[in-house]
C-alpha positions in Angstrom: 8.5 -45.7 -51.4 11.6 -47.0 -49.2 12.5 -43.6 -48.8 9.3 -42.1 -47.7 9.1 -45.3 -45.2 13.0 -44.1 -43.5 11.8 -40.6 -43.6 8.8 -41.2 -41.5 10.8 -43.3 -39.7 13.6 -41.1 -38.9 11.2 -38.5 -37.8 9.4 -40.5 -35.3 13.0 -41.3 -34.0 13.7 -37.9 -33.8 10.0 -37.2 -32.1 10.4 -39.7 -29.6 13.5 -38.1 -28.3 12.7 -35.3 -28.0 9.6 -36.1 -25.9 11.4 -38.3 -23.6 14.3 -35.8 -23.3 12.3 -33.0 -22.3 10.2 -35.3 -19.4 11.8 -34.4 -15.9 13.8 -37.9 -14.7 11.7 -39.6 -11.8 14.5 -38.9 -9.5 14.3 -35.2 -10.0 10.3 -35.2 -10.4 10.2 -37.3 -6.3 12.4 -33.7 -4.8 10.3 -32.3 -2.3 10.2 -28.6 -2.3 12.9 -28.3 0.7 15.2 -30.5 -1.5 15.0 -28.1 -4.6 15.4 -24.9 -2.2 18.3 -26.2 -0.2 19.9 -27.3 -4.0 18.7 -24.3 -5.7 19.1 -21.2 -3.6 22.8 -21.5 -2.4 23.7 -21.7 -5.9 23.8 -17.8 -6.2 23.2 -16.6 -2.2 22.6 -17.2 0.8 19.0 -18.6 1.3 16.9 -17.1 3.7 15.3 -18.8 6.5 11.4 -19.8 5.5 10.3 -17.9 8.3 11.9 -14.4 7.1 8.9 -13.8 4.6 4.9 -13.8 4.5 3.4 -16.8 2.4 2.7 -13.8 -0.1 6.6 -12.7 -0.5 7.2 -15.9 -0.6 5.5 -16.9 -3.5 6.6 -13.7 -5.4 9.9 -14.4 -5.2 9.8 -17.8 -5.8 8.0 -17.1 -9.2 11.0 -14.6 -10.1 13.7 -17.3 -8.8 11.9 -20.0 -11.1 13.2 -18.1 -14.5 16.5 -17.2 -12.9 17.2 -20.5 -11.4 15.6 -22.5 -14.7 13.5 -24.2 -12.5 10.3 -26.0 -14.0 6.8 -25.3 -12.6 6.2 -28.1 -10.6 9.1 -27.5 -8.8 8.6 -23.7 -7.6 5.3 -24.4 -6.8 6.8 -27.4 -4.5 9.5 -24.8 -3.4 6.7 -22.2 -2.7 4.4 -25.3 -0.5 7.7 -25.6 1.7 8.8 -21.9 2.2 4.8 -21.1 3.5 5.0 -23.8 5.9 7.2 -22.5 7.9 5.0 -19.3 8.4 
């Protein structure tokens, strides 16, 4: 019985981080969208200025940059928000 009770045990451990490891920190959740483009974008080239594409392009690419840059969904469509404002 003592067993069965540390292996439930254990794996609610082992549930519970990984479920807190895989929420975004609060600090990274508060970027705004011109944040996580200015962090993001110069990483790999030179980013263009908002105003170089239609809110259309814009959202394409951002969509292809969120699996190259590993970005989460929240934060392309924040990214995506920003970029169209400028058009």
């Amino acid at each position: 019985m003592k067993k069965i009770a540390l292996i439930i045990a254990f794996s609610f451990c082992l549930i519970m981080i990984f479920v807190t490891s895989c929420k975004p920190s609060e600090a990274i959740a508060s970027k705004t969208g011109a944040q996580i483009w200015g962090e993001n974008c110069v990483r790999c080239h030179n980013a263009a200025s908002p105003a170089t594409f239609s809110d259309v392009e814009w959202e394409v690419a951002a969509r292809h940059m969120q699996i190259r840059a590993n970005l989460t969904t929240d934060e392309t469509e924040k990214v995506i928000k920003f970029l169209q404002s400028a058009n």
